[in-house]
C-alpha positions as CSV (number, residue, x, y, z in Angstrom):
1,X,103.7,120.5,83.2
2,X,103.7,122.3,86.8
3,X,106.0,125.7,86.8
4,X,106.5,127.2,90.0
5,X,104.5,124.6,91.9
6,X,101.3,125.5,89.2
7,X,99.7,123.1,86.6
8,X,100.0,119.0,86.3
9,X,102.7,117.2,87.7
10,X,104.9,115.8,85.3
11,X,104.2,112.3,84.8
12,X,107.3,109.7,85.9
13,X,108.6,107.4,83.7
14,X,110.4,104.0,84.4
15,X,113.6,106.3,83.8
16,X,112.7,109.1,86.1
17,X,110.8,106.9,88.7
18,X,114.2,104.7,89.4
19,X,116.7,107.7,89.5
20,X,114.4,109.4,92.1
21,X,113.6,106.2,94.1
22,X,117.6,105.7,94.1
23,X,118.0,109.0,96.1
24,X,115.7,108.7,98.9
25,X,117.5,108.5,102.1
26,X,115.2,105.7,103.7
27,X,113.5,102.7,102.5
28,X,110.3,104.4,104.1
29,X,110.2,107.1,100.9
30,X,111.1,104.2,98.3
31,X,108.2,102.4,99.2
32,X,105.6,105.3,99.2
33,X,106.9,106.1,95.5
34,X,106.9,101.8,94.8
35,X,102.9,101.9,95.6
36,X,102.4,105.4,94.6
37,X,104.0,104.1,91.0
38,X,102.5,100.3,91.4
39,X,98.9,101.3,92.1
40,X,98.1,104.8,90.7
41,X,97.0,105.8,94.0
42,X,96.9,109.4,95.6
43,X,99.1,110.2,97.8
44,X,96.6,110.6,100.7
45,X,95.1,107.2,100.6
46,X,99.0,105.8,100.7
47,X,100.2,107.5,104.0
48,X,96.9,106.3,105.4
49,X,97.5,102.9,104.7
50,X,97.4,100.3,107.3
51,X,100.1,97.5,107.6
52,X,97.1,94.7,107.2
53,X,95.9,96.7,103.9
54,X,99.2,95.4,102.0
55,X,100.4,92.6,104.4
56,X,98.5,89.0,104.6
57,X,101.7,88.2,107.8
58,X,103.0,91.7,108.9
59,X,105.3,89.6,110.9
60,X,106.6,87.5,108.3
61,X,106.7,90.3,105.7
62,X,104.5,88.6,103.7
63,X,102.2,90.8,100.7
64,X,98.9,90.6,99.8
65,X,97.9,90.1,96.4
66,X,95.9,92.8,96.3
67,X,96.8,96.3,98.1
68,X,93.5,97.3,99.2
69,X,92.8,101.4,99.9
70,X,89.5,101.5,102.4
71,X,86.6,103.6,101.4
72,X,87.2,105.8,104.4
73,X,91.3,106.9,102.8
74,X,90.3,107.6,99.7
75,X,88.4,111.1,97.9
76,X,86.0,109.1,96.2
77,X,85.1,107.8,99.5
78,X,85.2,103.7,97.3
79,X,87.5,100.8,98.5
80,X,89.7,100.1,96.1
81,X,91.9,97.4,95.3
82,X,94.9,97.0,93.2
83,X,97.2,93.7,92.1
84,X,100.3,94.1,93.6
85,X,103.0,93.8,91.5
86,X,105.9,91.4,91.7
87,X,108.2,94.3,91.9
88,X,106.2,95.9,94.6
89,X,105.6,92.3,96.5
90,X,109.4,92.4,96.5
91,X,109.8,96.0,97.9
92,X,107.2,94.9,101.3
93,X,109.3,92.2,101.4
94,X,112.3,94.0,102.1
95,X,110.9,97.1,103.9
96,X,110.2,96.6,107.6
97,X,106.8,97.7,108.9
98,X,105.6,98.2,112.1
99,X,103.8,95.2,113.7
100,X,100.6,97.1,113.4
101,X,98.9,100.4,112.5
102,X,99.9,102.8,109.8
103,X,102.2,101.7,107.5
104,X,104.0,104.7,107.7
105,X,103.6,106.5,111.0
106,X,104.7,109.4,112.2
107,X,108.2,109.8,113.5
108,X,106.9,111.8,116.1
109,X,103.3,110.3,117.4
110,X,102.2,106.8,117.5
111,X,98.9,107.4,116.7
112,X,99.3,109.2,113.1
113,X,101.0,108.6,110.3
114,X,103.4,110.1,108.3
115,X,102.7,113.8,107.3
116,X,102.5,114.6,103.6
117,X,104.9,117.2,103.7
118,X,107.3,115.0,105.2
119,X,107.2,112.6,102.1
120,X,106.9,116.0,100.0
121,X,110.1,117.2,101.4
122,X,112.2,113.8,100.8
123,X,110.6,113.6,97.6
124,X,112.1,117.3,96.5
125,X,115.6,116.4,97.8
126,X,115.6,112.8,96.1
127,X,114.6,114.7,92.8
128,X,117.3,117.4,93.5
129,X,120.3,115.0,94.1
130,X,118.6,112.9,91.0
131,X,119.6,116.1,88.7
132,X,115.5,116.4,87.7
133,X,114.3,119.8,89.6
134,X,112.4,122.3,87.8
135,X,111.2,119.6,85.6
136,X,107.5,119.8,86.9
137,X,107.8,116.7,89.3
138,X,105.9,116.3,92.6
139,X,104.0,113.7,94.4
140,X,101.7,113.4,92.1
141,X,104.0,112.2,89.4
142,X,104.0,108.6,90.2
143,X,99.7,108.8,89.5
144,X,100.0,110.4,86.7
145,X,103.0,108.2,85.1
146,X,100.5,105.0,86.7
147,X,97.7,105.7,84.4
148,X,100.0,107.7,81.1
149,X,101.5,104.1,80.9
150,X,98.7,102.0,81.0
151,X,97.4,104.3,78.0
152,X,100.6,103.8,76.2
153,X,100.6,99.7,76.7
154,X,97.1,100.0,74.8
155,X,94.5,99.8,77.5
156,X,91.3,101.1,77.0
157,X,89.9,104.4,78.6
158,X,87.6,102.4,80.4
159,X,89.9,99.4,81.7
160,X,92.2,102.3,83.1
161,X,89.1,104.0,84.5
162,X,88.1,100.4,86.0
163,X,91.8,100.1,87.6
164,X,92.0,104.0,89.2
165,X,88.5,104.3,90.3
166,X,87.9,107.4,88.7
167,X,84.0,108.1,88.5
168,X,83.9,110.4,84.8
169,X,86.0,109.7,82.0
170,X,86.9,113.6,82.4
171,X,88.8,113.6,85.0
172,X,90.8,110.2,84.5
173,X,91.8,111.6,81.0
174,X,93.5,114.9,81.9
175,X,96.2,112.6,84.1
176,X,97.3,110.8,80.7
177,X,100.1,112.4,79.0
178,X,100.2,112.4,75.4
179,X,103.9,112.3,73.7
180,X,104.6,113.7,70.2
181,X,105.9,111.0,69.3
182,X,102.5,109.1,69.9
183,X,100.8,111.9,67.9
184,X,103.5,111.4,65.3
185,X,102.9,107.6,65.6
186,X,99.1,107.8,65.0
187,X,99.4,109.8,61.9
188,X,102.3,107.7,60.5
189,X,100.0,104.6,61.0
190,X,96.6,105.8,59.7
């Protein structure tokens, strides 16, 4: 768990994910934490996203089936693409993008998009007015509650590391969380 801004973000849970996404201030937030939480993906390759990478009709506010991240927005410098989930379909359907470009740009210039520590900062107040601060949560949450619940629904290691694009085994296994009462529960069932 982070403490003081050190450490792994605490993973999100459906719980925690809906009482944060309920106190953003603009749909703009609720939909980075919707593919952040829908897609495992960084936070990075998110706010670099364009409009055409989760939109098949921007105008008609129609989804993809697939969100795809480019090679060039993402650290492993691989294009990835994800399913999109009904409840994320849902959410692009609502939310209003621009007509083309970044999905989220800037507030302030046309040609960037939205800085990370603008989402970071609307992500801490959301978690403050949710009641949750100092419980280790930050942008990376969402990731890390992506891939802790494929692992709890049974997926194997390698199915998980298939769906994030993670290259070793190592470093897709220190974003699961492991509960005690999973522990408990293997024991119990040995």
């Amino acid at each position: 768990m982070k403490f003081l801004r050190l450490g792994q973000a605490t993973p999100l849970c459906p719980i925690t994910f809906n009482q944060i996404s309920n106190h953003f201030a603009t749909d703009v937030y609720k939909l980075f934490l919707g593919l952040a939480w829908y897609t495992g993906e960084r936070p990075e390759a998110i706010l670099r996203i364009d409009v055409n990478h989760v939109y098949a009709d921007v105008a008609k506010r129609q989804p993809r089936d697939t969100v795809i991240y480019p090679a060039y927005n993402r650290k492993d410098k691989k294009t990835r693409q994800v399913d999109t989930h009904r409840v994320l379909k849902l959410m692009l359907a609502a939310y209003q993008p621009p007509e083309s470009g970044f999905l989220f740009p800037s507030l302030y210039r046309a040609d960037q998009h939205l800085s990370r520590q603008a989402v970071d900062k609307a992500f801490r107040r959301a978690v403050k007015k949710a009641g949750l601060e100092n419980q280790g949560f930050s942008l990376y949450s969402a990731r890390r509650g992506f891939i802790t619940r494929l692992n709890e629904q049974g997926c194997d290691v390698k199915l998980i590391q298939r769906i994030t694009g993670h290259k070793s085994l190592s470093s897709l296994v220190r974003y699961i969380e492991v509960s005690d009462a999973q522990i408990k529960n293997a024991i119990d069932n040995f």
